[in-house]
KEFILO-242864 format. One record per residue: residue in three letters; x, y, z of N, C-alpha, C, O, CB in turn. Coordinates in steps of 0.2 Angstrom, whole numbers, plus 5000, padded with zeros to 4 digits. Glycine has a CB too. Example, Ala and Ser with C-alpha at 12.3 -4.5 7.8 and 13.67 -1.06 7.14 Angstrom:
<pases>
+-----+-------+--------+------+--------+---------+------+-------+--------+------+-------+--------+------+--------+---------+------+
:   r : neast : nnorth :  nup : caeast : canorth : caup : ceast : cnorth :  cup : oeast : onorth :  oup : cbeast : cbnorth : cbup :
+-----+-------+--------+------+--------+---------+------+-------+--------+------+-------+--------+------+--------+---------+------+
: Ala :  5066 :   4972 : 5039 :   5062 :    4978 : 5039 :  5066 :   4984 : 5039 :  5071 :   4983 : 5042 :   5057 :    4978 : 5045 :
: Ser :  5064 :   4989 : 5035 :   5068 :    4995 : 5036 :  5064 :   5000 : 5039 :  5067 :   5006 : 5040 :   5070 :    4997 : 5029 :
+-----+-------+--------+------+--------+---------+------+-------+--------+------+-------+--------+------+--------+---------+------+
</pases>
This chain:
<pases>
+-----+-------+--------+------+--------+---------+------+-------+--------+------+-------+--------+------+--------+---------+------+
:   r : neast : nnorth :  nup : caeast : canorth : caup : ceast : cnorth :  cup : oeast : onorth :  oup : cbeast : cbnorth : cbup :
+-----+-------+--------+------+--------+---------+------+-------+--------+------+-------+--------+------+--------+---------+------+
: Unk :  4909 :   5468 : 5336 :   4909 :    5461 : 5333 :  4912 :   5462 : 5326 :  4912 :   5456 : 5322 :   4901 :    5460 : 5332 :
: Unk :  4913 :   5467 : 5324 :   4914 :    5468 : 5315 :  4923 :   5465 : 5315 :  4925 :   5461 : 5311 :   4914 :    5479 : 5311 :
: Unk :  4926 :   5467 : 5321 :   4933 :    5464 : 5324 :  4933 :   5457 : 5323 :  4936 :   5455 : 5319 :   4935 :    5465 : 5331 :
: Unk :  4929 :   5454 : 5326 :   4929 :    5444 : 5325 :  4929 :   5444 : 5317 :  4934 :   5442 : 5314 :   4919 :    5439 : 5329 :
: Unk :  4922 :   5446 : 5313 :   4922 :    5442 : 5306 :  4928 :   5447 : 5303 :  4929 :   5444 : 5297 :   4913 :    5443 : 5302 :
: Unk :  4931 :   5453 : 5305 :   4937 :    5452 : 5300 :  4942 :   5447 : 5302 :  4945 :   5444 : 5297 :   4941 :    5459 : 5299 :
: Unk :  4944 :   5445 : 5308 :   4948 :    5441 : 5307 :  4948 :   5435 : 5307 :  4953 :   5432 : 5306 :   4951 :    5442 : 5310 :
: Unk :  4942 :   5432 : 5308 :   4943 :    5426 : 5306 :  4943 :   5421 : 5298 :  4942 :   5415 : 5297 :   4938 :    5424 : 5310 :
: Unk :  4944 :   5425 : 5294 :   4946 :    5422 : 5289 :  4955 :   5422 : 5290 :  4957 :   5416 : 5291 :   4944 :    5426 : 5282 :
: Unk :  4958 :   5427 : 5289 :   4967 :    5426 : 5292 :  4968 :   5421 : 5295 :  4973 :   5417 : 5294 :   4970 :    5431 : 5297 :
: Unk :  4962 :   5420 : 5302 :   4965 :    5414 : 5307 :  4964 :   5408 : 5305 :  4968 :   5403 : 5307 :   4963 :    5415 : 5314 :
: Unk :  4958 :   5408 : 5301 :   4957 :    5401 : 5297 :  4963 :   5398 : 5293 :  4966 :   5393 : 5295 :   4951 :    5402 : 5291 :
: Unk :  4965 :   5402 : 5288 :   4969 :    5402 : 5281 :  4977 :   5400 : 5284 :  4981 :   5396 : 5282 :   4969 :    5410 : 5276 :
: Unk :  4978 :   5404 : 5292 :   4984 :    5403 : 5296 :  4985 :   5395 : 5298 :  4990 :   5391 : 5297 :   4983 :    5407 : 5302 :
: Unk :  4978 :   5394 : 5300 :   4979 :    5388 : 5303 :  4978 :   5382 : 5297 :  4982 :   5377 : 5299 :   4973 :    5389 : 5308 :
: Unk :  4976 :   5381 : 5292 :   4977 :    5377 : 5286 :  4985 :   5378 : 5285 :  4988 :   5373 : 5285 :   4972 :    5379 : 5279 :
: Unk :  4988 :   5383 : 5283 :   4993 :    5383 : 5282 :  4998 :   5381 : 5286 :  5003 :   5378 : 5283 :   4994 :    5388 : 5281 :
: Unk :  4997 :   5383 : 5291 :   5001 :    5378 : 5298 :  5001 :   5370 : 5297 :  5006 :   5367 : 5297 :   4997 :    5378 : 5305 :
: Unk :  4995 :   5367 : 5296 :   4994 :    5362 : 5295 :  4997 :   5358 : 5289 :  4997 :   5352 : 5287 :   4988 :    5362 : 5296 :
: Unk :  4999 :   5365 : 5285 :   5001 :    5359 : 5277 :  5007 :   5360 : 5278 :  5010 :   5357 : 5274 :   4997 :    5360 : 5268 :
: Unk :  5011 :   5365 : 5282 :   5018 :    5365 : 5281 :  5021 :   5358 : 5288 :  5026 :   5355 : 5288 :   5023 :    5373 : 5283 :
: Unk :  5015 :   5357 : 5292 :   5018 :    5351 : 5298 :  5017 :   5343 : 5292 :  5021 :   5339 : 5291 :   5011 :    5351 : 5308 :
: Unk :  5011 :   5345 : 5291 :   5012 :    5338 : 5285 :  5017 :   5337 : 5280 :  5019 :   5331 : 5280 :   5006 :    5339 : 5281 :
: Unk :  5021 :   5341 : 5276 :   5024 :    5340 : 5272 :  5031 :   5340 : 5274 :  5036 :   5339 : 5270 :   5023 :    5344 : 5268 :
: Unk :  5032 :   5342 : 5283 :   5040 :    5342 : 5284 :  5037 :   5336 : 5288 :  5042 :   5332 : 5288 :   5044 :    5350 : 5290 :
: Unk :  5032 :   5333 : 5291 :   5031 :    5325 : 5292 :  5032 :   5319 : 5287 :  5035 :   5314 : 5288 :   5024 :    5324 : 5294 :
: Unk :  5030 :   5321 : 5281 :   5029 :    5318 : 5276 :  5038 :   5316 : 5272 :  5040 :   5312 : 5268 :   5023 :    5324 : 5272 :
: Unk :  5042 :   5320 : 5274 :   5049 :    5321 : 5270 :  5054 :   5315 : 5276 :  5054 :   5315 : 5282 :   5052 :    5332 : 5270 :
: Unk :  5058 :   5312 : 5272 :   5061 :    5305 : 5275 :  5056 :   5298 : 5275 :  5053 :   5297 : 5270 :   5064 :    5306 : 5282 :
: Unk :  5057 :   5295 : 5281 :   5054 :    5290 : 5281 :  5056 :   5284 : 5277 :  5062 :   5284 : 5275 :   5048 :    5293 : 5279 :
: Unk :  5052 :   5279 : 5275 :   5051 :    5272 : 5272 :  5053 :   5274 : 5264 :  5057 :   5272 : 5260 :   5042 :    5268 : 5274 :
: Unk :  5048 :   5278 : 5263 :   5045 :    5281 : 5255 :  5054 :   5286 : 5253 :  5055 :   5289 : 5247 :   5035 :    5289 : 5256 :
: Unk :  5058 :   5286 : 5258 :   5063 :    5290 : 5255 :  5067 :   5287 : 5250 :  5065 :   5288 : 5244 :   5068 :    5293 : 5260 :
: Unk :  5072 :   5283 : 5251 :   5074 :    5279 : 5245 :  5070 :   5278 : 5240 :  5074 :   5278 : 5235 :   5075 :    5274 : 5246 :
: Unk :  5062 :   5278 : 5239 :   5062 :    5276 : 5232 :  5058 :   5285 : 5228 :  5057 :   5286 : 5222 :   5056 :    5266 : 5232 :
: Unk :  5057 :   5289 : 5233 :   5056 :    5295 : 5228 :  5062 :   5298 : 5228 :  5062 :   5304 : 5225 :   5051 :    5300 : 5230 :
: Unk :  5067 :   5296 : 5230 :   5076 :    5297 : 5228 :  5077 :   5293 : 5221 :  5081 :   5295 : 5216 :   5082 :    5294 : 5236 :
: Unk :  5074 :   5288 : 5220 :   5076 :    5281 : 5216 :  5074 :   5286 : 5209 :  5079 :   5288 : 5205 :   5068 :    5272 : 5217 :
: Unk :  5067 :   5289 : 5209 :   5064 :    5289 : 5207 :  5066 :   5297 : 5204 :  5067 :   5298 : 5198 :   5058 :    5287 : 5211 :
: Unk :  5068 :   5302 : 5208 :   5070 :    5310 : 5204 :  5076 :   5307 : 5200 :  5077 :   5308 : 5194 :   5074 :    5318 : 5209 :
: Unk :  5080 :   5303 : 5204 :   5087 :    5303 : 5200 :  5086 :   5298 : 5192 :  5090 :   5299 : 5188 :   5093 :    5299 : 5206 :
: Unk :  5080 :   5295 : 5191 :   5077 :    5291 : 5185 :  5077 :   5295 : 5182 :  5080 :   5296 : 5177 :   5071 :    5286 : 5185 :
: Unk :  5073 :   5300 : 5184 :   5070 :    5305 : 5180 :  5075 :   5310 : 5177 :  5076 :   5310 : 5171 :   5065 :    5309 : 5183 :
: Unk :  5080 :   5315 : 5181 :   5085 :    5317 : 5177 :  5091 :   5313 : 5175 :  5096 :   5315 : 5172 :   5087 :    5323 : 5181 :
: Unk :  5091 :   5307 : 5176 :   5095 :    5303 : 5172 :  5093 :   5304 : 5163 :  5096 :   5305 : 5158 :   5095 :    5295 : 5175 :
: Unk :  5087 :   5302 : 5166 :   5082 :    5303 : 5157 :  5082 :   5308 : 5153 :  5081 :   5308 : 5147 :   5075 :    5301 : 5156 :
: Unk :  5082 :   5315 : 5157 :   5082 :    5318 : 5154 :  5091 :   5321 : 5151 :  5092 :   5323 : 5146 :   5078 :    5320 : 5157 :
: Unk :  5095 :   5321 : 5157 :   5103 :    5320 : 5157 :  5102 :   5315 : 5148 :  5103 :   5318 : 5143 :   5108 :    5315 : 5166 :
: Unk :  5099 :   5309 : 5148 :   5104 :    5307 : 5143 :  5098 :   5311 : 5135 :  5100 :   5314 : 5130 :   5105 :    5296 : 5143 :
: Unk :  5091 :   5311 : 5137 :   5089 :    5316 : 5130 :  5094 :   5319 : 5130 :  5099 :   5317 : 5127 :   5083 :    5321 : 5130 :
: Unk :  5096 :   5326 : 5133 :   5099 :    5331 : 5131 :  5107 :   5329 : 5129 :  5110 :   5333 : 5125 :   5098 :    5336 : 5137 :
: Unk :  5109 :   5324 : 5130 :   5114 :    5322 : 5128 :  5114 :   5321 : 5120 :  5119 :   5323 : 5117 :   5115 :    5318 : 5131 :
: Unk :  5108 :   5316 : 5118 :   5107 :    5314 : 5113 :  5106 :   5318 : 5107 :  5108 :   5315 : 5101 :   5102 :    5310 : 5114 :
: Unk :  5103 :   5325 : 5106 :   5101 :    5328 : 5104 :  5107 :   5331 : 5100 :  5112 :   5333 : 5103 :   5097 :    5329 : 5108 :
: Unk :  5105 :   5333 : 5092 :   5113 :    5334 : 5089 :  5114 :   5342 : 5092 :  5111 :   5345 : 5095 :   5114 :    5334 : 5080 :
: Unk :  5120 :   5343 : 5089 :   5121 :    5349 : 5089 :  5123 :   5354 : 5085 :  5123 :   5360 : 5087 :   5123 :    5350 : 5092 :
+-----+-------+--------+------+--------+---------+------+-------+--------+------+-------+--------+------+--------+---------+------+
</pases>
């Protein structure tokens, strides 16, 4: 029996882990793609122009 309780923490932790890489490769494209594309490219635009701005 000492066999079951060592492995069922691994198979737990396996299985969550499974579950959050199927969610996040589900989660990627979709409706929501364009605008968190909208949205990185805002962001290093802003940062593109700080660093621009900044003297030298």
């Amino acid at each position: 029996m000492d066999y079951v309780s060592a492995l069922v923490p691994p198979v737990v932790m396996a299985g969550f882990f499974i579950a959050l890489v199927v969610t996040m490769v589900k989660s990627q494209g979709g409706a929501n793609k364009a605008k968190e594309d909208a949205a990185v490219d805002a962001v290093i635009a802003r940062a593109e122009a700080a660093r621009q701005a900044q003297p030298k």
